[in-house]
C-alpha positions in Angstrom: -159.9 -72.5 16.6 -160.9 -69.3 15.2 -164.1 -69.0 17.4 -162.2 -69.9 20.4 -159.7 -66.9 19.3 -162.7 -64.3 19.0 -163.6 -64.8 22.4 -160.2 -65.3 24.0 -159.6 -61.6 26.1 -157.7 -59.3 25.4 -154.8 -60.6 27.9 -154.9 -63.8 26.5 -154.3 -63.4 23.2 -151.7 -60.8 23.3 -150.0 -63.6 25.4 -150.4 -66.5 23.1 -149.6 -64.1 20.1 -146.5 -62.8 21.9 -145.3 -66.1 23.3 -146.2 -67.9 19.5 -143.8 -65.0 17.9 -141.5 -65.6 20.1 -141.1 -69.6 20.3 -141.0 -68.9 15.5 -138.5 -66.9 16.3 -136.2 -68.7 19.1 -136.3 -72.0 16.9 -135.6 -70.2 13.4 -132.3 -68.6 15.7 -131.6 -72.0 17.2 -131.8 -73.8 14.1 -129.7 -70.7 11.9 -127.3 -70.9 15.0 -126.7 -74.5 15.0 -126.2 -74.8 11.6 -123.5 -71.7 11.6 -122.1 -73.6 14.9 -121.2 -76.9 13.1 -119.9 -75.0 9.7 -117.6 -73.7 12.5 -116.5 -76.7 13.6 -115.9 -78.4 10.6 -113.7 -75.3 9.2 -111.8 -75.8 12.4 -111.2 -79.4 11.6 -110.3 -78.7 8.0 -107.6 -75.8 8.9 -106.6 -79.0 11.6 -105.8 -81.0 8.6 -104.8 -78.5 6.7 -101.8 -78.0 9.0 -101.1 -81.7 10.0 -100.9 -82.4 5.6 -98.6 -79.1 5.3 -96.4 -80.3 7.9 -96.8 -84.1 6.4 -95.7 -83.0 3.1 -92.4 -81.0 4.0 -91.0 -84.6 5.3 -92.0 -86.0 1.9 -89.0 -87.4 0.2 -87.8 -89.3 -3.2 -86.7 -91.9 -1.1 -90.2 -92.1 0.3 -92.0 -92.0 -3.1 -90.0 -94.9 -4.1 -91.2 -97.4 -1.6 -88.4 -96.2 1.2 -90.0 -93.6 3.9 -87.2 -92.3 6.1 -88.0 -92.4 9.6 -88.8 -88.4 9.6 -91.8 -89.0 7.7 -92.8 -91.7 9.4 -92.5 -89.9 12.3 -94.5 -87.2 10.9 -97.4 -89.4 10.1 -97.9 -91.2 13.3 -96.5 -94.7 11.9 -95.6 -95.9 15.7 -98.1 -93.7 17.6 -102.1 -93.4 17.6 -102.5 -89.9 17.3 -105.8 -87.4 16.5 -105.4 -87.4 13.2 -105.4 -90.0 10.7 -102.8 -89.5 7.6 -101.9 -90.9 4.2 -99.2 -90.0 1.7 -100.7 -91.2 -1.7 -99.1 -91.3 -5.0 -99.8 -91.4 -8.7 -100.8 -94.7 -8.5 -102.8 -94.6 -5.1 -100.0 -96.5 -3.8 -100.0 -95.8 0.4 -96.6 -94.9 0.8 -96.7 -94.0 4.2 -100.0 -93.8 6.7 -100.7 -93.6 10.3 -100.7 -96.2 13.0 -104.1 -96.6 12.8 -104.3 -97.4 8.6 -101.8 -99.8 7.9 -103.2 -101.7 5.4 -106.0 -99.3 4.7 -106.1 -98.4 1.1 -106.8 -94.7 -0.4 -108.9 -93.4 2.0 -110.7 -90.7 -0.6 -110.9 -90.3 -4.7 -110.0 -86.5 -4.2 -106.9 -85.2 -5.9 -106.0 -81.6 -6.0 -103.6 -79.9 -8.4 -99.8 -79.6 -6.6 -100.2 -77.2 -3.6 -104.4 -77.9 -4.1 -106.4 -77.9 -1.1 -109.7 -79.6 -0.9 -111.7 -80.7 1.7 -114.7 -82.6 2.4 -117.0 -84.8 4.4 -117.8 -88.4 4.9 -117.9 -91.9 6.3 -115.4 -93.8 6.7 -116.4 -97.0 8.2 -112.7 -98.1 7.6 -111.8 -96.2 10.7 -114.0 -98.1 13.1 -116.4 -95.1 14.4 -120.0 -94.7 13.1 -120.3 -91.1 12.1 -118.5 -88.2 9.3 -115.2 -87.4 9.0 -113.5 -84.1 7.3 -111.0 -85.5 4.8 -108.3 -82.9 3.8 -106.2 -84.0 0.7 -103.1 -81.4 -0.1 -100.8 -81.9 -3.3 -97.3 -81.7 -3.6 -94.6 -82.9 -6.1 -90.7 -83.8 -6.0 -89.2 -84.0 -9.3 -92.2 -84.1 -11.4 -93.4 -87.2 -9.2 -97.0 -86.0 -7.8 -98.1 -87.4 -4.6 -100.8 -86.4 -2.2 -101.0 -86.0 1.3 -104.5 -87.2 3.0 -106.2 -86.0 6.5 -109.1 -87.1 8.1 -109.8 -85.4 11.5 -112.6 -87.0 13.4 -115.7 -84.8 13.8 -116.7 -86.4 17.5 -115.8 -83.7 19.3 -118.2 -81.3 16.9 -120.6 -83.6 17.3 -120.1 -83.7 21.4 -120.5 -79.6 21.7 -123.5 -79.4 19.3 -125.1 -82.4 21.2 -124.7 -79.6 24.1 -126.0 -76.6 22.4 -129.3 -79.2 21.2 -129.9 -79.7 24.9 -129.4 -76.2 26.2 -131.8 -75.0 23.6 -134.0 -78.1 24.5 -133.8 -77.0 28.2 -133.7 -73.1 27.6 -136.4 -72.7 25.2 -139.3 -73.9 27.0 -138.3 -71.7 30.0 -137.5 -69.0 27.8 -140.9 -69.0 26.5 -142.6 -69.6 30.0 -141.1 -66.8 31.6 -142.1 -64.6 28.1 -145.7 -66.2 28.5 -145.9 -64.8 32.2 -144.3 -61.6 31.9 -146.9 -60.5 28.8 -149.7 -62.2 31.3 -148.6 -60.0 33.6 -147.8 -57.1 32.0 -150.9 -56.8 29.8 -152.8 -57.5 33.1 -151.1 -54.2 34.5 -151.7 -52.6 31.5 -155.7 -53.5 31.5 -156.5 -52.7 34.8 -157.5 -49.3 34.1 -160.0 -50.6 31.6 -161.2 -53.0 34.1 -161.3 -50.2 36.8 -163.9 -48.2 33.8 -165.9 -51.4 32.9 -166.7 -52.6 36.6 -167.1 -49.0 37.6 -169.8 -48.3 34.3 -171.2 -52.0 35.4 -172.0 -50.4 38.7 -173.6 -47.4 37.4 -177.8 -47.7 36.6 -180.2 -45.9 35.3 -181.8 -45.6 39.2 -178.3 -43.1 38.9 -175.8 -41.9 36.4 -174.0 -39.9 38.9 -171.0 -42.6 38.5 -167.7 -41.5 37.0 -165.3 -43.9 36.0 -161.5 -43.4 37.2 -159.2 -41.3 35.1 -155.8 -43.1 35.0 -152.7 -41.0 35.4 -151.5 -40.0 31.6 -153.2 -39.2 27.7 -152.7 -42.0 26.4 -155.7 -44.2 24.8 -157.3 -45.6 28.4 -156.7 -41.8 29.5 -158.9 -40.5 26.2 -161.4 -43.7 27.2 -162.5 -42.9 30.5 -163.1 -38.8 29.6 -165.1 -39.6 27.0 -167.1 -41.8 29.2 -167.7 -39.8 31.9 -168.6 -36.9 29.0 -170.7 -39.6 28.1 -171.9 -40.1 31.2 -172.9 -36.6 32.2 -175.1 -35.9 29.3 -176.7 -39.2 30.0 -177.5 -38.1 33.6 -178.2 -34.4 32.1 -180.9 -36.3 30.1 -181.9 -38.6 32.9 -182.7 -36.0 35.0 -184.9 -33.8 32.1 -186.6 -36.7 31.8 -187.8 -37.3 35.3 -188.8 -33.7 35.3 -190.8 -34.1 32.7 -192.6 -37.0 33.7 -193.1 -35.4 37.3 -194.1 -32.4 36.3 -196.3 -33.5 33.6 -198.4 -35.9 36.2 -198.8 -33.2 38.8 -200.0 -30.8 36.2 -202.1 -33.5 34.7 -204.0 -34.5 38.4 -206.0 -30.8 38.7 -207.2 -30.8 35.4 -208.0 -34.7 35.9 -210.0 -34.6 39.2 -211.8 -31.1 38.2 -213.1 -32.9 35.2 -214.4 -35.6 37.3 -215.8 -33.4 39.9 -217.6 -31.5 37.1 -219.3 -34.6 35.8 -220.3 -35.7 38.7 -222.2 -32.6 39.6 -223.2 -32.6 36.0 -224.5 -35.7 36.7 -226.7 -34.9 40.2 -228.0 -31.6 38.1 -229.6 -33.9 35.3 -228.1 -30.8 33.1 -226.3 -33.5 30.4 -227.2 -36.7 29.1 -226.4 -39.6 32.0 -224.5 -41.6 29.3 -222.1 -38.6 28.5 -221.7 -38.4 32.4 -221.0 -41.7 32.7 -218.8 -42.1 29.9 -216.8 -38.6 31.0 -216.8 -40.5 34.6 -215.1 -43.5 33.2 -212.7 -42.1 31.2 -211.8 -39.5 33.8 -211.3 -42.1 36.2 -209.0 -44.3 34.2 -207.0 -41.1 33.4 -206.7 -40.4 36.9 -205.4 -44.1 37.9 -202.7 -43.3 34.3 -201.4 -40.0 36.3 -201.3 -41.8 39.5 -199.1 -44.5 38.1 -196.8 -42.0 36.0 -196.3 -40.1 39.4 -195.1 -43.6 40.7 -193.3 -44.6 38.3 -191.3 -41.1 38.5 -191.0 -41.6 42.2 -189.1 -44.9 41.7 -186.8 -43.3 39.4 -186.2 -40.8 41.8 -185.6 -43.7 43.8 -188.1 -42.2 46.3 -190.9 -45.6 46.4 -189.2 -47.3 49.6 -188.5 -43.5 51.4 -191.1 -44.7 54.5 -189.3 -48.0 56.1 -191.9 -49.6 58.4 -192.5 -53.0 59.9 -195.7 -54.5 57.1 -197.6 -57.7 57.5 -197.5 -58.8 54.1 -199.9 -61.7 55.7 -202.7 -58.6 56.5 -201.9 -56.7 53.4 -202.7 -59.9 51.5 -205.6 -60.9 53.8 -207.5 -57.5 52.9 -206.9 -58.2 49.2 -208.4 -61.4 49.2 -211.3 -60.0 51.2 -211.8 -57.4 48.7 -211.4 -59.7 45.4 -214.2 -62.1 46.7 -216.6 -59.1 47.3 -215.7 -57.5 43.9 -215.1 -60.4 41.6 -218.4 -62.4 41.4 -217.6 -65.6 39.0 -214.5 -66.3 40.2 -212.9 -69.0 42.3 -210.0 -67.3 44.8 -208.5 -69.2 47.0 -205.9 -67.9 49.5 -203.1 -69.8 51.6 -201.0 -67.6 53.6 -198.7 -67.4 56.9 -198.0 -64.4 58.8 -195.0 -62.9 57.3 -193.2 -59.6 58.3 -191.3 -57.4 56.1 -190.0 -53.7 55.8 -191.0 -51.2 53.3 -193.8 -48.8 52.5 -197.0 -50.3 53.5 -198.2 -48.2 50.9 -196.3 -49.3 48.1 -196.6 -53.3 49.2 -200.2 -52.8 48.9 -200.1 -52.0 45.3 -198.1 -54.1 44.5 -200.5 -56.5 45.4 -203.5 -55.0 43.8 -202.0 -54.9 40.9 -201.0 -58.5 41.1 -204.5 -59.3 41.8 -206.1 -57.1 39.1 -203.7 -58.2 36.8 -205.0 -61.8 37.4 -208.7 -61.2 38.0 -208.4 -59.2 34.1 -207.3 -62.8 32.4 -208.6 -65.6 34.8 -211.0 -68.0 33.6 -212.8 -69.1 36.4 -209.7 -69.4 39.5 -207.5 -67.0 41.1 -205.0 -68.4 43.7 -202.8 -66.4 46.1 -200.3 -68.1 48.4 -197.8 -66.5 50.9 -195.4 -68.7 52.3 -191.9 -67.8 53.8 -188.8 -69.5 52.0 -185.7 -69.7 53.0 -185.3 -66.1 54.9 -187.7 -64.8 51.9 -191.3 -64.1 51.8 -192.5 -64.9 48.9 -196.0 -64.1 47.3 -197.2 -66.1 44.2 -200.4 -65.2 42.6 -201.6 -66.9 40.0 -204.9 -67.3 37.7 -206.0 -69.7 35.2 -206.3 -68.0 32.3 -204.5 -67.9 28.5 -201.1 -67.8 30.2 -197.7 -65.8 29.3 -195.9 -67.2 26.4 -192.2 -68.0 28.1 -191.2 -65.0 25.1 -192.8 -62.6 26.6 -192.5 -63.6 30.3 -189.5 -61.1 30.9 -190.8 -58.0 28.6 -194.4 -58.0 30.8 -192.7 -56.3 33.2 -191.4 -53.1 31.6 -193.2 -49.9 31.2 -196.3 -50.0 28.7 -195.9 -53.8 27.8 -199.3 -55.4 26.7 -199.3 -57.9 24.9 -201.8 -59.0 21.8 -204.6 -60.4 24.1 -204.9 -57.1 26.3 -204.9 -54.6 23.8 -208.7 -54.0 23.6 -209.0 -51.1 25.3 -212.0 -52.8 27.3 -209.7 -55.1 29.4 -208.7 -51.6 31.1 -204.6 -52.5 30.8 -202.5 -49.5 30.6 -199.1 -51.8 30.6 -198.1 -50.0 33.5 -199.0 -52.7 36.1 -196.2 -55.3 36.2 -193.7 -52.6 36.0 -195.1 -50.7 38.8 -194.7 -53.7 40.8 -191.6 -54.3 39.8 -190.1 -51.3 40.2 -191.6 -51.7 44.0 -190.0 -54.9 44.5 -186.8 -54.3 43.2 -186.9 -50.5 45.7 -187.6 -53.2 48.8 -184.4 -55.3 47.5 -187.1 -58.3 46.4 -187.2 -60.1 43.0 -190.0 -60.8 40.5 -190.9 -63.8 37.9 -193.3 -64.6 35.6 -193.8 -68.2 35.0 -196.6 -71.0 34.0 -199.4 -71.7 36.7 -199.4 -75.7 37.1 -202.7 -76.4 35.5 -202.9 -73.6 33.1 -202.4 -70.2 33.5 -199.8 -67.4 34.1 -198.2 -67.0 38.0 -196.3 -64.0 38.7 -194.2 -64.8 41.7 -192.6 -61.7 44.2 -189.5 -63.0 46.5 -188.7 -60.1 49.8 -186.9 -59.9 52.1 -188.4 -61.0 55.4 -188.2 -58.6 58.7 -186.0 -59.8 61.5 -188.6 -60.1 64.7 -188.3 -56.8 66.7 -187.4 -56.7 70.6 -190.6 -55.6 71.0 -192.1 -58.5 69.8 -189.9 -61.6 71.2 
């Protein structure tokens, strides 16, 4: 219960909370309510037999005490006629000197007896009577002469019991409707209240680091949702402010870096024809300059897909070629090793350019940990080409399948700095993919191995071409 709370929204528990507080309170009323209701009743019923044994006792006579009741207090008491209320005249002796039509025979009909011109009252069963349920018994004293007698009232309670049979079902049928329309008016209400925090969330959910240009809506007001969204686009600003120094930064630093780069190569290389320096320094300064070089190059990239600038030049490729030539250059270059190629011509749009590294690095990526195979397939699926290369070396542990392909990611087995890695390979090409609108996952090669598969979009034929 109290998980299921946590993650409730917002909406729904200010709903169940207010709807809950609500139904605590509406029952605690109805109940308080019903019990002042039939208190009510059941004083109107005792000042009811509080006038019927006043008006009783006023016809009371000695005649009457002494066995003889005159026809005016018979009268009085309903001897002849079934009325409402049900009467005795007691005395000392709980002798029934006079009663109602409907208690002949009927002894004492309660134990109470108040002092003369006493009143008391209460509330019982009197089977006696013929009904199933209370009655309120009334019980007034009097005396004539110094000769006490009592005059008893019961008043039925059936028509108390009738209107709070009503009130029961109208709280019955009420509450629950009550409570529903509650339920839906805080559902809605909250909703309306919310929507400006749903404008900000889908609106941040919408913004990316490709650009934090984005502003969330300001609603109308300063109240807390007001304060929210300027504070976020504040936020939001300074992010972009930073984004942007950032990108500079890298830029800049990659442009400065390839002069100094390629001068240094150009020296050694000249160094190198000369014979004026040792052959291994030249090669060493050769190698290290190069790999340098190919770090600048994919910096520059990098920055370029940030800019959002990798897919600028939108041109009709043949993946199938571009793939082709790779394959053609792996089996020159990569003695030892098994590839194998299936593909079928495929068309898409993008940067030739950029497609083409992407598949180099693909390829060098797999050629660096194969064992002795390196497969390539192109096949179009579904309205997407999709290029799977794979190889059959160590693998990618399923842990580590996602974070290969973010920015200077190598993991334990390519940290020699031998293997030539710079863990800027996978993210290149994903960063390529995703600028073409295309997907990429890393997965297990069946076999062995890792397989890095690339999903694009496939180019609808041209006129030119039907």
């Amino acid at each position: 219960m109290i998980t299921w709370w946590r993650r409730a929204g917002v909406r729904v528990r200010s709903t169940v909370a207010a709807t809950t507080l609500l139904a605590v309170l509406v029952v605690a009323g109805a109940l308080a309510g019903l019990v002042l209701l039939r208190e009510a009743l059941i004083s109107v019923d005792e000042q009811t037999g509080e006038v019927q044994a006043r008006l009783v006792r006023l016809s009371v006579t000695d005649r009457a005490l002494a066995g003889d009741p005159a026809e005016r207090l018979l009268t009085a008491v309903g001897a002849d006629v079934e009325r409402g209320s049900h009467i005795q005249v007691l005395t000392g002796q709980d002798e029934v000197v006079a009663a109602s039509a409907g208690l002949q025979g009927v002894p004492a009909l309660t134990g109470l007896r108040p002092q003369v011109a006493g009143l008391e009252h209460e509330v019982v069963d009197l089977p006696a009577l013929g009904r199933e349920g209370p009655w309120v018994v009334t019980v007034l004293g009097g005396a004539l002469d110094d000769r006490r007698f009592w005059v008893v009232v019961a008043e039925s309670t059936e028509d108390a019991d009738r209107v709070l049979s009503r009130a029961v079902l109208l709280l019955a049928i009420g509450t629950p409707v009550l409570l529903a329309a509650i339920a839906v008016a805080t559902w809605t209400f909250v909703g309306r209240s919310l929507r400006p925090v749903e404008a900000i969330r889908s609106t941040v959910q919408g913004i990316t680091s490709r650009g934090l240009d984005g502003r969330v809506p300001v609603p109308p007001g300063s109240d807390e949702v007001s304060r929210l969204a300027v504070t976020m686009n504040e936020m939001l600003a300074r992010l972009e402010l930073a984004q942007r120094s950032q990108r500079r930064f890298v830029a800049d630093a990659s442009h400065e870096l390839r002069s100094p780069v390629a001068t240094l190569r150009a020296a050694a290389e000249v160094w190198g024809r000369e014979g004026s320096v040792d052959a291994r320094f030249t090669e060493l300064v050769g190698s290290e300059s190069g790999r340098l070089e190919a770090l600048v190059a994919d910096l520059l990239l990098l920055a370029r897909a940030d800019e959002g600038r990798v897919a600028g030049v939108s041109s009709e490729v043949d993946l199938d070629e571009v793939v082709e030539v790779e394959v053609a250059r792996l089996r020159t270059v990569a003695s030892g090793l098994d590839v194998r190629a299936r593909t079928v011509p495929v068309r898409v749009a993008g940067d030739g350019a950029a497609l083409a590294r992407v598949v180099r690095n693909l390829t060098d990526n797999a050629v660096r940990y194969a064992g002795s195979v390196v497969e390539l397939e192109l096949a179009e699926v579904e309205g997407s080409a999709v290029l799977t290369v794979a190889d059959d070396g160590p693998g990618i542990p399923a842990a580590d399948r996602e974070r290969v392909l973010e920015r200077f990611v190598r993991l334990d087995s390519s940290r020699q700095r031998g293997s030539g890695g710079t863990g800027l390979g996978l993210a290149i090409v994903a960063e390529v993919v995703a600028a073409h609108g295309g997907t990429v996952r890393v997965g297990e090669r069946r076999g062995g191995g890792a397989s890095v598969r690339v999903r694009l979009p496939v180019q609808p034929p041209s006129a030119a071409s039907r």
